[in-house]
C-alpha positions, -999 to +999 in steps of 0.1 A: +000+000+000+013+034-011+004+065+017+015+100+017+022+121+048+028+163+047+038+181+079+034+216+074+059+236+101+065+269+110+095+269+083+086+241+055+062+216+050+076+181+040+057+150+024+064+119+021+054+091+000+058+056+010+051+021+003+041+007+033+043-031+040+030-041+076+052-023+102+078-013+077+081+010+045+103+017+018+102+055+005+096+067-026+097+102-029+100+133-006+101+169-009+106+199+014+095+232+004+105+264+025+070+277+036+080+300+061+047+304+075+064+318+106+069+350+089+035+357+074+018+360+111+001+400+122+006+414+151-026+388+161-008+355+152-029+350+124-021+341+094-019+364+068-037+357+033+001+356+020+012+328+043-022+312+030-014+312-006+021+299+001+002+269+019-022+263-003+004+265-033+022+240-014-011+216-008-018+216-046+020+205-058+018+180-029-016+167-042-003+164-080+029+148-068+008+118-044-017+113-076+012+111-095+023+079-074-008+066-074-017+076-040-056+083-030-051+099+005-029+124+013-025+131+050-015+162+061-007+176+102-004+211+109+016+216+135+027+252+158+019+272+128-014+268+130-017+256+161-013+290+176-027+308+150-061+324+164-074+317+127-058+283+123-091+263+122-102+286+096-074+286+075-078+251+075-110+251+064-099+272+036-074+250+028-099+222+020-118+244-002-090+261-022-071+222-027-090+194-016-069+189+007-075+191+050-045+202+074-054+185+103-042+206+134-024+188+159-009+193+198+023+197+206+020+165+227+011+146+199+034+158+174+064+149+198+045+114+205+046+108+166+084+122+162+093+099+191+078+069+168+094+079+134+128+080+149+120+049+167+116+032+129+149+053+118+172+042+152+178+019+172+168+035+208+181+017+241+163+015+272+160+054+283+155+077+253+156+113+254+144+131+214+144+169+211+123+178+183+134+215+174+112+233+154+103+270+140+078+271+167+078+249+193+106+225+210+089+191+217+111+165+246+100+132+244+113+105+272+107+067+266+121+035+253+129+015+223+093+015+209+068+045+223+073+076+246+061+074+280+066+118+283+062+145+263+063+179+270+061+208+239+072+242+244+072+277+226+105+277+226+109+273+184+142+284+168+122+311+146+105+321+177+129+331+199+155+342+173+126+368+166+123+377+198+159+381+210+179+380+182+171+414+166+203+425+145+225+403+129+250+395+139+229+396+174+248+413+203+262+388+233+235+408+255+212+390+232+226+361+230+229+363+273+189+370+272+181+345+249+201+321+271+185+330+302+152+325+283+160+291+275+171+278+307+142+297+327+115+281+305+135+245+313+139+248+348+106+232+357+115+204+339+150+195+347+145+166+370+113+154+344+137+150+318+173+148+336+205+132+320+218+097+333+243+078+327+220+052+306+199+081+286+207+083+245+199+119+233+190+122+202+184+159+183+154+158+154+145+185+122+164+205+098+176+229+130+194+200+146+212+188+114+224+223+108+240+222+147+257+193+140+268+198+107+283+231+119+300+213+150+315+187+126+332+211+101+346+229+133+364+191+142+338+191+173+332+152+170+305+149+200+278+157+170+275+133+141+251+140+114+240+103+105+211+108+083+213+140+062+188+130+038+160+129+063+171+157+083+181+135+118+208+145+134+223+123+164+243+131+195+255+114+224+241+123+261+258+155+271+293+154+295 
C-alpha cells in the first residue's frame, strides 16, 4: 500500500510518499518546500492571506505529486503554525476548499509522541531515550524507550521564535545572545529533573535545526555531533558530559 504524509511547520512543509508493508516502509519520494509560514503572522498571530497562498500553493504541488504515485489519501498535520494561529481552524478550512486537501491541526504532545515513533523506525533506541524535536515554533522533549514515549512535553520555545524575539540584528549582540540564554534555561527549569540526564539516557536531536548544529560542530572538528542521516534531516548526539 502506497500512503502520503505532509507536515506543514512553521519553516517548511515536508511530504512523504511511502510504500508501506505491515510495520515497515520503503520510501519513494520526498520533498521539502520552505513555507515560512512563521513570517506571514500579524501582530494577532494570524495568518496572513500571504502565508495562506504559500500553503495552499504547497497543498496543490503536494496533491499532483501523491496522484502522481498513485496515492488516493494524502494526509496532512499542521503543526505550531497553526496551532497558535487564532485563525488556524479557519485557514484550515480554507485550505480544504482552495485544494481538496485538509490540514489537520495537531498538539504539541502529539506531534512529539509521533516524532518519538518515526525515529523509533529510523534508530535503534536503548532503554532510556531522550528526542528533542526543534522546530520554527515549538521545541517538543519526548522520554521513553525502544518502541513508544512514555513523556512528552512541547514548548514555545521554536528556533524562529525566539530568534525573533531576541535576536534582533544580525550578527545579534552577546546581551542577546545572554537573554536569549536566560530565556531558554528559565523556561527549562521546571522540567530539569522530568527530563534529567543519566548515565544510561541516548539523546537524540530531530529536524532541519538540529542537522544544521551538528553539521556546523563537525566542520569545526567538534566530533560529539555526528550527522547520521542527512537525507531525512536527523541529526544524532551522544548524552551531554
Amino acid at each position: 500500500m502506497r500512503v502520503a504524509v505532509a507536515d506543514v511547520g512553521t519553516n517548511s512543509t515536508h511530504l512523504m510518499i511511502a510504500e508501506a508493508h505491515g510495520g515497515d516502509y520503503r520510501v519513494l519520494d520526498a520533498l521539502k518546500v520552505r513555507t515560512r509560514l512563521g513570517e506571514c503572522l500579524d501582530s494577532s498571530g494570524n495568518l496572513t492571506p500571504e502565508g495562506e497562498d504559500r500553503l495552499a500553493e504547497t497543498l496543490l504541488r503536494f496533491r499532483e505529486l501523491s496522484a502522481a504515485a498513485d496515492v488516493v489519501d494524502l494526509r496532512v498535520y499542521a503543526t505550531s503554525a497553526l496551532r497558535e494561529a487564532p485563525n488556524g481552524p479557519d485557514v484550515a478550512a480554507r485550505m480544504r476548499a482552495r485544494t481538496s486537501v485538509y490540514p489537520v491541526i495537531i498538539s504539541g504532545e502529539r506531534e512529539g509522541r509521533l516524532t518519538y515513533l518515526g525515529a523509533a523506525h529510523s534508530v535503534e533506541f536503548g532503554a532510556d531515550n531522550l528526542l528533542l524535536d526543534l522546530g520554527g515554533g515549538s521545541l517538543e522533549i519526548a522520554r521513553g524507550g525502544p518502541d513508544a514515549p512514555s513523556d512528552v512535553l512541547s514548548l514555545p520555545l521554536g528556533a524562529i521564535r525566539m530568534t525573533d524575539a531576541y535576536l534582533t540584528s544580525d550578527p545579534p549582540t552577546k546581551g542577546q545572545v545572554r537573554a536569549l540564554s536566560t530565556a531558554v534555561e528559565a523556561a527549562l527549569k521546571p522540567y530539569r529533573g522530568r527530563f534529567e540526564v543519566g548515565d544510561q539516557t541516548e539523546v537524540f536531536l530531530s529536524s532541519g535545526t538540529a542537522e544544521a548544529a551538528a553539521l556546523a560542530l563537525a566542520s569545526a572538528g567538534d566530533t560529539a555531533a555526528q550527522c547520521q542521516w542527512p537525507d531525512c534531516d536527523r541529526a544524532r548526539a551522544g548524552p551531554p558530559a
